[in-house]
PyMOL commands that place a pseudoatom at each C-alpha (Angstrom):
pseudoatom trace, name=CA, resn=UNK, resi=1, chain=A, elem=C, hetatm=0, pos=[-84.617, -2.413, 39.991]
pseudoatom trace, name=CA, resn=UNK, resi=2, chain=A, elem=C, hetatm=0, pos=[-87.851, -4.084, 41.399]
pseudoatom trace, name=CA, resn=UNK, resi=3, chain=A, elem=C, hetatm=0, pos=[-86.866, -3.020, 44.886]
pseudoatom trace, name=CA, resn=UNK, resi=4, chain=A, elem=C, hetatm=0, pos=[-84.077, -5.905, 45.064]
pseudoatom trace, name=CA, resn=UNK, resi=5, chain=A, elem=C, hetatm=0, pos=[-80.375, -4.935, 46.744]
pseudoatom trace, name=CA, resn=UNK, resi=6, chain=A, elem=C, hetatm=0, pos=[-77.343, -6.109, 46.407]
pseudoatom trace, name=CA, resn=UNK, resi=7, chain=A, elem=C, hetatm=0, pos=[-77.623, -8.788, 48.199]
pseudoatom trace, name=CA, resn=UNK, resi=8, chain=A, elem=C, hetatm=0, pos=[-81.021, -10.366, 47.078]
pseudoatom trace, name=CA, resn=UNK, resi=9, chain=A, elem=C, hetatm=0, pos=[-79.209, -10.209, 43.282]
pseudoatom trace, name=CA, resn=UNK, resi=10, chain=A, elem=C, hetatm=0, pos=[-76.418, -11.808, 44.582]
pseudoatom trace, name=CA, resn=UNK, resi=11, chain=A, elem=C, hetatm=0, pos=[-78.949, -14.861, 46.647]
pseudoatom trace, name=CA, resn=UNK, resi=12, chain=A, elem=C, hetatm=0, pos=[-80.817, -15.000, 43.249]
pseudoatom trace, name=CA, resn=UNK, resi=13, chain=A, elem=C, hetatm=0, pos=[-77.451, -15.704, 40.816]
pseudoatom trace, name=CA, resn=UNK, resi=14, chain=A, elem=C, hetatm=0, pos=[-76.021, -17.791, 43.189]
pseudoatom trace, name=CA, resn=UNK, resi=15, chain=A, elem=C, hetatm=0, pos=[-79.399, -20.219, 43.049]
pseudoatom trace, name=CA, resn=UNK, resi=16, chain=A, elem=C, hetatm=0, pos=[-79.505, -19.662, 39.527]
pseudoatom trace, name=CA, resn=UNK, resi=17, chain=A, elem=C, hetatm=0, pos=[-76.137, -21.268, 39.108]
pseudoatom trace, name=CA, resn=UNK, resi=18, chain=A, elem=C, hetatm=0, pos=[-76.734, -24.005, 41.348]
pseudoatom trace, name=CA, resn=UNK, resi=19, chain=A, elem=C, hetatm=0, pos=[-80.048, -24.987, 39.421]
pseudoatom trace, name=CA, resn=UNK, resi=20, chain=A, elem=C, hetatm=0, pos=[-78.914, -24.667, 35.886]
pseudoatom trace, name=CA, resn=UNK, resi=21, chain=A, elem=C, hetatm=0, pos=[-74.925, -25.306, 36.146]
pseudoatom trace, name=CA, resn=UNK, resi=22, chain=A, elem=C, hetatm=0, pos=[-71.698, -22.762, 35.243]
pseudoatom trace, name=CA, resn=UNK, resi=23, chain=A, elem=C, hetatm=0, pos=[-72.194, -24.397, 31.574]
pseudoatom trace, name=CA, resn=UNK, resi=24, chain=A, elem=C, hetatm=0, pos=[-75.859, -23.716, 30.739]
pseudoatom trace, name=CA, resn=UNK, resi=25, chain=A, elem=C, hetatm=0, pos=[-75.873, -20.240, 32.168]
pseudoatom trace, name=CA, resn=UNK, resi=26, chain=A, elem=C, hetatm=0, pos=[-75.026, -18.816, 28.770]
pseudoatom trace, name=CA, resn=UNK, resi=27, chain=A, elem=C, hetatm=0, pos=[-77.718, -20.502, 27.114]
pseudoatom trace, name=CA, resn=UNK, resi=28, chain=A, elem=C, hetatm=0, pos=[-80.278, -19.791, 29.828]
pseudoatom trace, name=CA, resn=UNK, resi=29, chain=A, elem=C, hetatm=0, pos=[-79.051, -16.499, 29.115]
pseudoatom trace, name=CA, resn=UNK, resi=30, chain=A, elem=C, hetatm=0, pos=[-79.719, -16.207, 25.620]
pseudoatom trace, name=CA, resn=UNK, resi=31, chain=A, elem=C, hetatm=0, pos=[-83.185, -17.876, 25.968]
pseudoatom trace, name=CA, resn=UNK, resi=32, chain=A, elem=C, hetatm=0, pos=[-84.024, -15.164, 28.006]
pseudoatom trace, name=CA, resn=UNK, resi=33, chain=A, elem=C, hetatm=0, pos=[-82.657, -12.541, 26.117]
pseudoatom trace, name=CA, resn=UNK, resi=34, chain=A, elem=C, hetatm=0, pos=[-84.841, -13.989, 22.813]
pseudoatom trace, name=CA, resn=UNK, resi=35, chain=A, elem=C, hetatm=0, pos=[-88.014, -13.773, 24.852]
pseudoatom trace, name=CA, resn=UNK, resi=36, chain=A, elem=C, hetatm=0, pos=[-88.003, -10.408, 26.207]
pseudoatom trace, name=CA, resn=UNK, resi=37, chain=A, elem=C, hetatm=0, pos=[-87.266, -9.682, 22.738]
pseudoatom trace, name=CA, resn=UNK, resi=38, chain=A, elem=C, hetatm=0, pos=[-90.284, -11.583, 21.375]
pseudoatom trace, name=CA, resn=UNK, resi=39, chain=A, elem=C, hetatm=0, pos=[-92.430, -10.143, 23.612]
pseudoatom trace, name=CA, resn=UNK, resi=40, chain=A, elem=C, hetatm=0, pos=[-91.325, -6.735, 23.346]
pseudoatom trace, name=CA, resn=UNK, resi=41, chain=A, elem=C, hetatm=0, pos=[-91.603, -6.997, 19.558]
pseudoatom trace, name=CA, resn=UNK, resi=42, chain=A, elem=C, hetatm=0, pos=[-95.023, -8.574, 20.297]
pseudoatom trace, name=CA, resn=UNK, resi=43, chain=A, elem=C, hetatm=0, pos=[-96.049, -5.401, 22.088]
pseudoatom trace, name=CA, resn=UNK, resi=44, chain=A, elem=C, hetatm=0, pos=[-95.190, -3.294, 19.697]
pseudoatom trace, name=CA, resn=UNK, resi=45, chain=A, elem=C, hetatm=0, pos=[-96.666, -5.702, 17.015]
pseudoatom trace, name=CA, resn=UNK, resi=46, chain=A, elem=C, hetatm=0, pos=[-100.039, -5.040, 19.004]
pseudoatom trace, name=CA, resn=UNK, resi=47, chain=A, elem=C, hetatm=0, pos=[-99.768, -1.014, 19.883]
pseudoatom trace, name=CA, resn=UNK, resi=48, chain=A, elem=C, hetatm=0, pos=[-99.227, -0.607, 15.871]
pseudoatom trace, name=CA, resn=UNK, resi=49, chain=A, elem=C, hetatm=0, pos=[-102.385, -2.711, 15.304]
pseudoatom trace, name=CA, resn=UNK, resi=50, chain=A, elem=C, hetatm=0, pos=[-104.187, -0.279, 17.853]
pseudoatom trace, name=CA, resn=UNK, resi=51, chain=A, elem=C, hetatm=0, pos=[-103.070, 3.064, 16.261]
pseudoatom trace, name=CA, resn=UNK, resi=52, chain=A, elem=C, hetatm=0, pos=[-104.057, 1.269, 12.820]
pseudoatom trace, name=CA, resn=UNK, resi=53, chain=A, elem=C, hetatm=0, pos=[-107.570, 0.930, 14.508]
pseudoatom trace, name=CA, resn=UNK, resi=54, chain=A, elem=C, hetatm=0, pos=[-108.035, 4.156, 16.178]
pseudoatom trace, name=CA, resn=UNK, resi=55, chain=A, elem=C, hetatm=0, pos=[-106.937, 5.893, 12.797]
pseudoatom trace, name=CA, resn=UNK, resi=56, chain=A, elem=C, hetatm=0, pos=[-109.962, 4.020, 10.962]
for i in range(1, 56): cmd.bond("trace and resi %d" % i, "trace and resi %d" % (i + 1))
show_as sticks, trace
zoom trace
């Protein structure tokens, strides 16, 4: 996964929790989770319009 260890993952959440709190992390969570989703549907929004285009 991106060439991270254990370790690294565990430095990363560790800052994470320090920054945004034990109380947002759910949220900051979520928001996350909606934009990968956005962007993936975005993506696939875009390789549609492509096929559409290459079809014509």
């Amino acid at each position: 996964m991106f060439g991270l260890g254990t370790q690294e993952l565990l430095i990363i959440l560790a800052l994470v929790m320090i920054v945004f709190g034990a109380g947002k992390l759910p949220q900051v969570g979520s928001a996350m989770g909606k934009g990968i989703r956005n962007f993936k549907a975005g993506i696939a929004d875009a390789s549609d319009e492509v096929d559409k285009l290459e079809e014509s």
